[in-house]
C-alpha positions as CSV (number, residue, x, y, z in Angstrom):
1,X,-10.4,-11.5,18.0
2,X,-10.2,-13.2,15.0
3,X,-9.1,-10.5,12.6
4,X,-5.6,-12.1,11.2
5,X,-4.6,-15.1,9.2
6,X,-1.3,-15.4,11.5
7,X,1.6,-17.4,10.6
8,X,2.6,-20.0,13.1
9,X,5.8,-18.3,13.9
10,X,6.5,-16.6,16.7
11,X,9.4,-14.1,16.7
12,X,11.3,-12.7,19.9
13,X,14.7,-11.1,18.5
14,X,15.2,-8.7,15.7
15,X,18.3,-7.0,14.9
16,X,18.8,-5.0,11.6
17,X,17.0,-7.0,8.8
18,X,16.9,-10.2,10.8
19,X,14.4,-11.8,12.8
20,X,14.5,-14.8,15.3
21,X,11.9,-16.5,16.3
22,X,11.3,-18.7,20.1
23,X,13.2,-22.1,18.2
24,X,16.4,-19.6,17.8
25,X,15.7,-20.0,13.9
26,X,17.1,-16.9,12.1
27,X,15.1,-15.3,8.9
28,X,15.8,-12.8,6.4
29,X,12.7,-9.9,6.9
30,X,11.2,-9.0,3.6
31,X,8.0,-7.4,5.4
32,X,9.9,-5.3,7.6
33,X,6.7,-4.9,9.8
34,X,5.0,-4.0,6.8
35,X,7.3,-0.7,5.7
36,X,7.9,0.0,9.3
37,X,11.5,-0.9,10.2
38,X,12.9,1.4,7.8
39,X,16.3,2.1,10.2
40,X,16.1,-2.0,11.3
41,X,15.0,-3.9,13.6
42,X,16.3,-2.7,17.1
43,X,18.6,0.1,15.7
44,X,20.7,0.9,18.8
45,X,20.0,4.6,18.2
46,X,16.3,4.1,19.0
47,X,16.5,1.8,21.4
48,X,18.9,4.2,23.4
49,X,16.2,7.1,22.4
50,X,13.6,4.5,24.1
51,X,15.1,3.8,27.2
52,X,16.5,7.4,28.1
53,X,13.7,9.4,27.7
54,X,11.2,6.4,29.3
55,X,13.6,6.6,32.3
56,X,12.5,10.6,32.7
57,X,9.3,10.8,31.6
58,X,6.6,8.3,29.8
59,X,3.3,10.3,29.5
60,X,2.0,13.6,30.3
61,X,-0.7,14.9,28.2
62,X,-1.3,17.3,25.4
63,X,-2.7,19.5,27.3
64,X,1.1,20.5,28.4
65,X,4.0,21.6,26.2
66,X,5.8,18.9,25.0
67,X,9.8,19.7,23.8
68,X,10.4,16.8,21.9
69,X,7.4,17.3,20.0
70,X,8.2,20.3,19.1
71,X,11.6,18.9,18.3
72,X,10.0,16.7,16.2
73,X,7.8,18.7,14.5
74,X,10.4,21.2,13.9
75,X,12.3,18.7,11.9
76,X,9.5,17.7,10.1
77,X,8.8,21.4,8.5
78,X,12.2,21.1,7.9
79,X,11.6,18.2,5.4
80,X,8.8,19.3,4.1
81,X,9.2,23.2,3.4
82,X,7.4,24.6,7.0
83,X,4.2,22.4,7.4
84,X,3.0,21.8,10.5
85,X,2.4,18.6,12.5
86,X,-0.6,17.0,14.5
87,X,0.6,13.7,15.9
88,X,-1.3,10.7,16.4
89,X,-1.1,7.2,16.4
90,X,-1.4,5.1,13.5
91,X,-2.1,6.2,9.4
92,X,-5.6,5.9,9.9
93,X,-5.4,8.4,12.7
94,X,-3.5,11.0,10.4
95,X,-5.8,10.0,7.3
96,X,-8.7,11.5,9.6
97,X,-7.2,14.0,11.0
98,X,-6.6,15.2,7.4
99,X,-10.2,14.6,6.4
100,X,-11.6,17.0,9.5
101,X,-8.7,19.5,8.4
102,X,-9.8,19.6,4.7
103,X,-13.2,19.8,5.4
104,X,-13.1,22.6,8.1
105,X,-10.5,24.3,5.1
106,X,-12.9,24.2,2.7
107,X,-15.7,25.8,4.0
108,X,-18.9,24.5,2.6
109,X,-17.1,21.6,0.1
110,X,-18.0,18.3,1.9
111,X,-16.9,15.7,-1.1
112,X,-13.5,14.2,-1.4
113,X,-12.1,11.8,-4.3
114,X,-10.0,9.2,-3.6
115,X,-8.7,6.1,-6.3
116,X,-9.9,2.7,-7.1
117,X,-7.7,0.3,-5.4
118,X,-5.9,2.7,-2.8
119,X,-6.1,2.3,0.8
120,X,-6.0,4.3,3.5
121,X,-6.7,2.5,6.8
122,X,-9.6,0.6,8.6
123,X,-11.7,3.7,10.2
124,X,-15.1,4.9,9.1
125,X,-13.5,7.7,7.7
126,X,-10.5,6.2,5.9
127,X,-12.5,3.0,5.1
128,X,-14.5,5.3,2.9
129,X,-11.8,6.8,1.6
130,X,-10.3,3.3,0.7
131,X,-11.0,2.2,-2.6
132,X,-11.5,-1.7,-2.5
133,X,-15.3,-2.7,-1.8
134,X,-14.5,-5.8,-0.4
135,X,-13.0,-3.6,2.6
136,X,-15.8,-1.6,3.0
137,X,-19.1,-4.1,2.1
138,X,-18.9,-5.7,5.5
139,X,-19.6,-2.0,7.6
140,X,-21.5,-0.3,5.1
141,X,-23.3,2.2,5.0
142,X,-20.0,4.1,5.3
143,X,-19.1,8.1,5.9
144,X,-21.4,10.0,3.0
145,X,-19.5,12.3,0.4
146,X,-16.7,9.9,-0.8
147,X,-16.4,8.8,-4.8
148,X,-13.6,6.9,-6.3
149,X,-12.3,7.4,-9.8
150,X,-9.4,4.9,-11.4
151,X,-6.0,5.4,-10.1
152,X,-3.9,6.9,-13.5
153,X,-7.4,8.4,-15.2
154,X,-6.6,12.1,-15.2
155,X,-10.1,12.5,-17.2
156,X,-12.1,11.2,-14.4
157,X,-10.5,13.0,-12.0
158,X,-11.3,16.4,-14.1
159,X,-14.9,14.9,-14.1
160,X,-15.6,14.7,-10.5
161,X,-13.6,18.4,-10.0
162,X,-15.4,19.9,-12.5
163,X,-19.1,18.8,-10.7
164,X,-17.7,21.1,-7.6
165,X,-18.2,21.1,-4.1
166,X,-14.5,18.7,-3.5
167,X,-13.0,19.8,-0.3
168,X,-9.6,17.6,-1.2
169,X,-8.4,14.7,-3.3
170,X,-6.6,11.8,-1.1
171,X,-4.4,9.5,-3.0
172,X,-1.1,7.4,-2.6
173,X,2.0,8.7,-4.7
174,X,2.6,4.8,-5.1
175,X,-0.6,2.2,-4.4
176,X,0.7,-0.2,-1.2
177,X,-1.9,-2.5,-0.6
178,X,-3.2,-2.4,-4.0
179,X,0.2,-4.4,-5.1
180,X,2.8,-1.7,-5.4
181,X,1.1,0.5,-8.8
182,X,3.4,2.7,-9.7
183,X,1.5,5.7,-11.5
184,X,3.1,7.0,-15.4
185,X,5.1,10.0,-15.5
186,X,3.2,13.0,-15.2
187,X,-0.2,11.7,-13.4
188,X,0.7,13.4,-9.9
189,X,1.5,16.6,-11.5
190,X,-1.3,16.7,-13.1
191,X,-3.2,16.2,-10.4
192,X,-1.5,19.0,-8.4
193,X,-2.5,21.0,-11.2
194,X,-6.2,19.8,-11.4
195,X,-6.9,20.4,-7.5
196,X,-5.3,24.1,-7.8
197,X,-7.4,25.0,-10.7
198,X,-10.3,23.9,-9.0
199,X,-9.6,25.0,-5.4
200,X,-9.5,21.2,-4.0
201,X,-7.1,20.2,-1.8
202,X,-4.4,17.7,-2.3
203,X,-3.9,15.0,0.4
204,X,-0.8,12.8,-0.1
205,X,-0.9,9.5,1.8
206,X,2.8,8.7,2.2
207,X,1.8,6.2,5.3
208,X,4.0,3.2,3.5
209,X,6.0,5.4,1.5
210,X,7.4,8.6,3.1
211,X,10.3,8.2,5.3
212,X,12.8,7.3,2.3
213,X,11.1,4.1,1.8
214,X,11.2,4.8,-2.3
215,X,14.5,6.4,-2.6
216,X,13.6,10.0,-1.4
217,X,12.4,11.5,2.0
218,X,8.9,11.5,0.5
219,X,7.6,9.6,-2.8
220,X,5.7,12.8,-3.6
221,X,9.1,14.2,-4.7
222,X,10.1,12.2,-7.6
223,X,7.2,14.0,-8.9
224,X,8.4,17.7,-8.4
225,X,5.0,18.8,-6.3
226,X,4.0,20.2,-3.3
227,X,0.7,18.8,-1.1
228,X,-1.0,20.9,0.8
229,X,-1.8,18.0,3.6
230,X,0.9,14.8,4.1
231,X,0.3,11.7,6.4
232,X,2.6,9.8,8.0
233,X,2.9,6.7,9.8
234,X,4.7,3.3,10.0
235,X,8.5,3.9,9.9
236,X,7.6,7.5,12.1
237,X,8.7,6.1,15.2
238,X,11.0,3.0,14.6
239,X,8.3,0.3,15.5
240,X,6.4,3.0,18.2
241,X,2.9,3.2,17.1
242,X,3.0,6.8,15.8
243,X,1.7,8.6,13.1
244,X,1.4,12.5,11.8
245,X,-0.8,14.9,9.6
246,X,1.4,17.9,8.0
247,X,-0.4,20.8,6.3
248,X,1.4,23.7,4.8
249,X,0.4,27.0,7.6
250,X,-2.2,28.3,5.6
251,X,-4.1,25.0,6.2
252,X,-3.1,23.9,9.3
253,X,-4.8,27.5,10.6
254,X,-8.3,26.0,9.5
255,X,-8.1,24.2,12.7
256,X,-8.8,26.0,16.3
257,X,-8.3,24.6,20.1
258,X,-11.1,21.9,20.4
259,X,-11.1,20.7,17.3
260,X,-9.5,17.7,17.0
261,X,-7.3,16.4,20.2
262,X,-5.6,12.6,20.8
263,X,-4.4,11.2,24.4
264,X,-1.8,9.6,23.2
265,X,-0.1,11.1,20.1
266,X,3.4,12.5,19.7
267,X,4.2,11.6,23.6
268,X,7.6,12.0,24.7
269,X,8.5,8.3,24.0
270,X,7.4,8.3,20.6
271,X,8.8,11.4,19.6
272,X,12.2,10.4,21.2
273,X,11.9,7.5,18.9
274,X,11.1,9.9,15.8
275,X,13.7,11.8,16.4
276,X,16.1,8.7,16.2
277,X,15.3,7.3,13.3
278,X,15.7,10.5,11.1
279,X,18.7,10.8,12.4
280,X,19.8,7.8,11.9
281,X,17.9,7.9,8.3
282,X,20.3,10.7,7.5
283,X,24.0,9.7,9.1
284,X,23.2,6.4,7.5
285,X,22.4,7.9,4.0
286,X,19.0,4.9,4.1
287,X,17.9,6.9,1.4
288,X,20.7,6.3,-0.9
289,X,20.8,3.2,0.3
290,X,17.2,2.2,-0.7
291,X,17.9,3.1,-3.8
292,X,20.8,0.4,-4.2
293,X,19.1,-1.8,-2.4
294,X,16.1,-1.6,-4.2
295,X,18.1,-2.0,-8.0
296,X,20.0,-5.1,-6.0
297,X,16.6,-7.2,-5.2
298,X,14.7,-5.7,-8.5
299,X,18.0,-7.2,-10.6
300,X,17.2,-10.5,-8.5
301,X,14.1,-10.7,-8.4
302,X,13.3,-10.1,-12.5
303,X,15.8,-13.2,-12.7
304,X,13.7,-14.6,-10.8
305,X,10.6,-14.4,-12.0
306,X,10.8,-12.1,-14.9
307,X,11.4,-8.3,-15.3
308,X,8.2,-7.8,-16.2
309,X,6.7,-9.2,-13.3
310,X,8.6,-6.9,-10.8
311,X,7.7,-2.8,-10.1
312,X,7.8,-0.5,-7.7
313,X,10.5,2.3,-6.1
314,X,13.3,2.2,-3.9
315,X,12.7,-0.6,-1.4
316,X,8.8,-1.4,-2.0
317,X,9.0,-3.4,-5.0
318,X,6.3,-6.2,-5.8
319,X,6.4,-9.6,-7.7
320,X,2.9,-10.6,-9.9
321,X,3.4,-14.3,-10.2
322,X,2.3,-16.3,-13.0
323,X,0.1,-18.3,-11.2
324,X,-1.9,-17.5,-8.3
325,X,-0.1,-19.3,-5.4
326,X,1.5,-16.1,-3.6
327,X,0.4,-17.5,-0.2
328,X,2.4,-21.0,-0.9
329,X,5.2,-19.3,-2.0
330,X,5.3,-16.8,1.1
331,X,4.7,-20.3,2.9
332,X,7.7,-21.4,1.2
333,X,9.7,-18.9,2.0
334,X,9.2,-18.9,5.3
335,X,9.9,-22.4,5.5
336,X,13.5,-21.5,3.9
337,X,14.1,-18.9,6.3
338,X,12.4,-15.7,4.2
339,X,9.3,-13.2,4.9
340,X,7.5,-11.8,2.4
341,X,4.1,-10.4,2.3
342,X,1.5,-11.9,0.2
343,X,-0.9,-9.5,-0.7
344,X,-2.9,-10.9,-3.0
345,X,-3.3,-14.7,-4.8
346,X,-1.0,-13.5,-6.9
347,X,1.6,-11.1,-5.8
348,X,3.7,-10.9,-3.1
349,X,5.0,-7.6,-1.3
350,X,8.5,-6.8,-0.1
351,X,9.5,-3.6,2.3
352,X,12.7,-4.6,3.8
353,X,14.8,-2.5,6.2
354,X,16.7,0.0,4.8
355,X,19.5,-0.9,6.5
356,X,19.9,-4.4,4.5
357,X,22.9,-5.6,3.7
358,X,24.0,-6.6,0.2
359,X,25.1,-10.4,1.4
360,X,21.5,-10.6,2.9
361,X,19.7,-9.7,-0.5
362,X,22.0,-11.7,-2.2
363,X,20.8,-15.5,0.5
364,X,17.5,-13.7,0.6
365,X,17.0,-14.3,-3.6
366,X,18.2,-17.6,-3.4
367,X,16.2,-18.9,-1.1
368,X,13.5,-17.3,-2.9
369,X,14.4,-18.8,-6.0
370,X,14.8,-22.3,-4.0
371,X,11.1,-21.7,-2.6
372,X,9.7,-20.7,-6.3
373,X,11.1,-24.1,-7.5
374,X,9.6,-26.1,-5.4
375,X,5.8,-24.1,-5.4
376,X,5.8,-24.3,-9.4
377,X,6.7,-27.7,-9.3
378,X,4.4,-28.8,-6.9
């Protein structure tokens, strides 16, 4: 079906933060499957994970215990002081999952906020949640009992609390989609603070972020505070479609045998592959390494086009051009040998693997700057 604007480039090879597409041309990823190859393209850990446990077993069903789930959910709670894991398949998946969980929590409380400009997946459910109209107009009328209030406005948030009835508040610790909005100092604790006071729970969306994508295991910790529900996704399962919704015990006990159920989710393949990219997330130190890798392309990329152009955390950093020709200058790039993500007609998105190298960042900028040249000149 017609549902992408593809680029006519077809890849068949990817090894660490390099692609290759059918012509044998080789290109510096950017997109990284949109925040997904966090340990690389192809990490030989994964692959080994992969292909050992698809040897012994593929599927089986929920219905039947499941040891590297457990595994994996075991680690998880490690990570995230004891919550406990339903595993699906995609963000959207957990971002419903969480919705059903918060509701059945909250016992008569059927409203949830969520922000202006976040995004939280294509479903009924998380499409309502999403807050960009131009989503959701096409499939309206969407899931009753959603509102949106402005992405930083702590006021308006203590509005919509105040009128009662909020089950949870859903928001991104950093905006994705919306062009990598970093929030000021002190907005998430404050709304940790808000949905205590007021008996709401918090949902933390950390589908493009968790995973040590910003520099920590989960953006949610450079703010100090603890969620009560967590959904993951994208870089779960090294490229595996996979995702997960963790809620501290006391939540995760709102839900009973029946409730909510998936075919699929956290199969052995899957959580083979989990399992293989935190470790290699942690004998790797990728977390550190976003960090330096992040300061690396920020340094370039404000030379680029201008410090003040370029925000973001860790490795998901985005670039507001001064013009709006972001899908020329992806175009460009490409041309050169470079993915990024244009994400809007004026900024362009970059989530490369962790596992970049410094030499690679280093090509990577210049070609960028040769494509920049060449779009603001044209």
């Amino acid at each position: 079906m017609d549902t992408y604007r593809r680029w006519p480039v077809a890849f068949v090879e990817g090894r660490g933060a390099n692609l290759t597409d059918a012509e044998g041309k080789s290109y510096i990823d950017l997109v990284g499957g949109i925040a997904v190859a966090t340990v690389g393209h192809c990490h030989p850990k994964v692959v080994a994970a992969i292909t050992e446990q698809a040897q012994s077993l593929i599927h089986v069903s929920n219905l039947y215990e499941n040891p590297l789930n457990e595994a994996l959910a075991a680690r998880l709670a490690s990570l995230t002081g004891g919550m406990r894991s339903f595993f699906c398949n995609s963000g959207a998946e957990a971002i419903e999952c969480a919705l059903k969980l918060a509701r059945k929590h909250a016992t008569g409380r059927t409203r949830f906020v969520a922000t202006t400009g976040g995004f939280h997946g294509r479903t009924f459910g998380a499409l309502s949640a999403t807050g960009q109209p131009a989503k959701q107009a096409p499939f309206e009328p969407l899931v009753p009992g959603f509102v949106h209030v402005v992405y930083g406005d702590v006021d308006a948030l203590e509005r919509e609390l105040t009128a009662g009835e909020v089950a949870a508040v859903l928001l991104e610790p950093v905006q994705g989609e919306a062009g990598v909005v970093v929030p000021a100092e002190g907005y998430l604790a404050a709304v940790r603070e808000l949905c205590t006071a007021h008996g709401a729970l918090l949902i933390v969306d950390e589908v493009q972020t968790g995973l040590g994508r910003t520099g920590a295991w989960f953006a949610y910790l450079h703010a100090a505070i603890e969620p009560d529900i967590i959904c993951l996704a994208k870089a779960l399962a090294g490229g595996l479609p996979m995702g997960a919704c963790l809620a501290t015990p006391e939540v995760a006990a709102a839900f009973a045998p029946g409730d909510h159920a998936t075919t699929f989710g956290g199969g052995p393949v899957q959580s083979a592959a989990a399992l293989a990219v935190l470790d290699a997330i942690e004998e790797e130190g990728l977390i550190e390494r976003a960090v330096h890798a992040g300061e690396r392309l920020r340094g370039g990329l404000g030379r680029i086009f201008g410090v003040d152009a370029v925000r973001g955390l860790g490795c998901l950093l985005a670039v507001t051009l001064d013009r709006p020709v972001a899908r020329e200058l992806a175009s460009a790039a490409l041309a050169k040998g470079v993915l990024v993500n244009d994400i809007g007609s004026d900024v362009i998105r970059l989530s490369p693997p962790l596992v970049i190298a410094d030499d690679e960042i280093n090509r990577a900028l210049m070609l960028l700057r040769e494509a920049w040249d060449e779009v603001r000149t044209a």
